[in-house]
Every structure is written in structure tokens, then in C-alpha cells.
C-alpha positions as CSV (number, residue, x, y, z in Angstrom):
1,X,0.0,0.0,0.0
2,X,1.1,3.5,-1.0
3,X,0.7,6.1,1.9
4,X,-2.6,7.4,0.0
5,X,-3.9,3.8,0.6
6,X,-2.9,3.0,4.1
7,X,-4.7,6.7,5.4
8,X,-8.1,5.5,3.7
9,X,-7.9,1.9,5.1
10,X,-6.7,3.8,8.4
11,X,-9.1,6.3,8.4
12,X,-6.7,9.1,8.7
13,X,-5.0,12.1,6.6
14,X,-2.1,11.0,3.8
15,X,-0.6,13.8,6.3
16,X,-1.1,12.0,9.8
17,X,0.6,8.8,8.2
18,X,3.9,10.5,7.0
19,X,4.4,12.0,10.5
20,X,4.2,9.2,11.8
21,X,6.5,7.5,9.6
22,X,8.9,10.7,10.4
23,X,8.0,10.2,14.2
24,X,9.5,6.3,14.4
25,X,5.9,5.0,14.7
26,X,5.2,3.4,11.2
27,X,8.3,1.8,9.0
28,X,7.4,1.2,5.7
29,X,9.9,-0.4,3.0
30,X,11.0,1.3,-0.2
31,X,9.9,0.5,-3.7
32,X,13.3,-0.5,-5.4
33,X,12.7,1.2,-8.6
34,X,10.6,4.7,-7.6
35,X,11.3,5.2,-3.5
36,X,7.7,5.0,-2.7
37,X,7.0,4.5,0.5
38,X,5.0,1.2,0.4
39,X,3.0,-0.4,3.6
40,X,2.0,-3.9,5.0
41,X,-1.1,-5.0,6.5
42,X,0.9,-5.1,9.6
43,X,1.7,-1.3,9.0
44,X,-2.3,-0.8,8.8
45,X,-2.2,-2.7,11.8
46,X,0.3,-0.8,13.5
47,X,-1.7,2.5,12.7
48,X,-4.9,1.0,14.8
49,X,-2.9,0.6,17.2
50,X,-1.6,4.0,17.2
51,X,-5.2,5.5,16.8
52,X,-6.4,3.7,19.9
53,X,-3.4,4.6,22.0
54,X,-3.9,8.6,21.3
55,X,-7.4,8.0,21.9
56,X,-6.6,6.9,25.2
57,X,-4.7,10.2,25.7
58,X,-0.8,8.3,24.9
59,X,1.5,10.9,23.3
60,X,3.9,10.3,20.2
61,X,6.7,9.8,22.5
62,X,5.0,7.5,25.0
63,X,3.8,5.4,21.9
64,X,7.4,5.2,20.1
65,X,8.5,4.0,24.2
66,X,5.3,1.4,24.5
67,X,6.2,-0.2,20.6
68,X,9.7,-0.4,21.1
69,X,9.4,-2.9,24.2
70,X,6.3,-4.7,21.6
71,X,9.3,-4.8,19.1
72,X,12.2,-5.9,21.2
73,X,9.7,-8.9,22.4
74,X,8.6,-7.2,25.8
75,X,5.2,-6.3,27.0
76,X,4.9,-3.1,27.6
77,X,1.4,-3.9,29.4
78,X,2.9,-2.6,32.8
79,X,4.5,0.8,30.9
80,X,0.9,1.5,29.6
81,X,-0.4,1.0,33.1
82,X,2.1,3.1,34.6
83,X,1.4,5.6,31.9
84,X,-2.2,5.8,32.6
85,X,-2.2,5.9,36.5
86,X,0.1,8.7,36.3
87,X,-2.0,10.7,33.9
88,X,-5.0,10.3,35.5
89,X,-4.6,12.6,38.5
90,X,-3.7,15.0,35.9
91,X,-6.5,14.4,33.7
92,X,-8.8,14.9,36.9
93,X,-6.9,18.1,37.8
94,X,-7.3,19.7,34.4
95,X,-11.1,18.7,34.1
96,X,-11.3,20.9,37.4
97,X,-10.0,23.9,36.2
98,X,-11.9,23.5,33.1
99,X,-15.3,23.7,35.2
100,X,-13.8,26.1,37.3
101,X,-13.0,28.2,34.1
102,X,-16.3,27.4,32.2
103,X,-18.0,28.7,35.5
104,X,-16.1,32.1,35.8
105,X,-17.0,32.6,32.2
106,X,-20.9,31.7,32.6
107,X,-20.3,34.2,35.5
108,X,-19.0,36.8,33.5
109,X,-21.5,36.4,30.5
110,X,-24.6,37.0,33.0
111,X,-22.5,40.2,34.5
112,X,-21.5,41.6,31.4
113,X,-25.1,41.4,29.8
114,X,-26.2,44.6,31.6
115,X,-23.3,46.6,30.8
116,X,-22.9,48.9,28.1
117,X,-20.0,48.3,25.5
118,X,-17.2,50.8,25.7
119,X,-15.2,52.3,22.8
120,X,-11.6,52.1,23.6
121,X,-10.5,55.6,24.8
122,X,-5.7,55.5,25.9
123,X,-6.8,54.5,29.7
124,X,-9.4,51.3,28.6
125,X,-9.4,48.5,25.8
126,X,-12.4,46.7,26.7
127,X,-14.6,47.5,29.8
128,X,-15.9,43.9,29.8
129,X,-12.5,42.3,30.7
130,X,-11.1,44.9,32.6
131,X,-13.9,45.0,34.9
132,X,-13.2,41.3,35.5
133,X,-12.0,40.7,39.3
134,X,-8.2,39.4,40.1
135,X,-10.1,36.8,42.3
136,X,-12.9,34.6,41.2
137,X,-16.4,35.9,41.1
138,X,-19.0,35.2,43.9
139,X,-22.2,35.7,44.1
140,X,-22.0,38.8,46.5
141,X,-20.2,40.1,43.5
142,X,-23.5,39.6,40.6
């Protein structure tokens, strides 16, 4: 398969496929007589694999690390693990700050609503953000 052909089976950009050829991930051969890059079924394979891996939040890196112990013969079942339980904590803690983000800005929607727009004047770009408090909104503050 041509790089073309292995993003259509894989469901993915022509693009996608020849970074991660660059990245380590995928290794096709070389037609002998043009240089084209030419794939297996066990490249098609391969890119599943990778698909399912980033879905599950794995970066490049981490994938290169877990198919390199799949390629030298070792699992790398307890990497992946160890991957995943330390990422979680930090999945949880960025979902927080997400809410905690989506709420200041539902918060500042319903405040700015009742206030007139201001025409930038030297002393203030936007009256909206500026009137924004250093610390969070509460509700003393609607």
C-alpha cells in the first residue's frame, strides 16, 4: 500500500501517516525502482494501534516508548499502566480547572449582559474584561 492507501484503510490524513512514519511510529519499505514508500497489513495494523493509543490520551513519545518494548519482544502492558495511572490525577486536575473556568465565564457572561459596551478611549481596551475581578467571582459580586 502507498501512503494514500494505508490513510483510507486507516481512516486518517495521507498527512497524519507520513508524521508518523517521520516520528518512528510506522516503518514502511522502499519500492526498489521509484522510492515510494510502500505499507503492510501489519503497518495498517500498526496505525490502529496507534489511533487507539492517542485516543486513550498516549502521546507520540509514549507510543514510540510502548512499541519499542512490543518490538524488542517485551510487553509493555505494565508501561501502559504506569502511563495511565500517572496521567489520570492529571486528567482529573485539568477537568477541574476546566469547570472552574467554564464557571467564571458563565459568571461573566450574566454580568457583562447589563453593561454597556465601551469604545476604547488611551486609559481602557475593553470595559468587559477589565472589569473582570483578580479573584474569582462570587455571588456577593452579581
Amino acid at each position: 500500500m502507498k501512503v494514500s492507501e494505508l490513510a483510507k484503510h486507516g481512516g486518517v490524513t495521507a498527512e497524519t501517516v507520513r508524521h508518523y512514519t517521520r516520528e518512528g511510529l510506522l516503518s514502511p519499505k522502499r519500492h526498489p525502482e521509484n522510492g515510494y514508500q510502500l505499507f503492510s497489513s501489519t503497518d495498517l495494523e500498526r496505525l490502529h494501534f496507534i489511533q487507539r493509543a492517542r485516543k486513550l490520551g498516549f502521546s507520540v513519545a509514549e507510543i514510540r516508548d510502548i512499541l519499542l518494548h512490543a518490538d524488542h519482544g517485551d510487553s509493555p502492558c505494565p508501561l501502559v499502566r504506569d502511563l495511565l495511572a500517572s496521567r489520570l490525577p492529571q486528567i482529573r486536575t485539568r477537568i477541574a480547572e476546566l469547570e472552574a473556568l467554564a464557571q467564571r465565564m458563565e459568571q461573566a457572561l450574566e454580568c457583562w449582559q447589563h453593561m454597556p459596551d465601551g469604545t476604547p478611549d488611551g486609559h481602557s481596551l475593553c470595559r468587559l474584561i477589565e472589569s473582570f475581578p483578580d479573584e474569582p467571582f462570587t455571588q456577593e459580586a452579581l
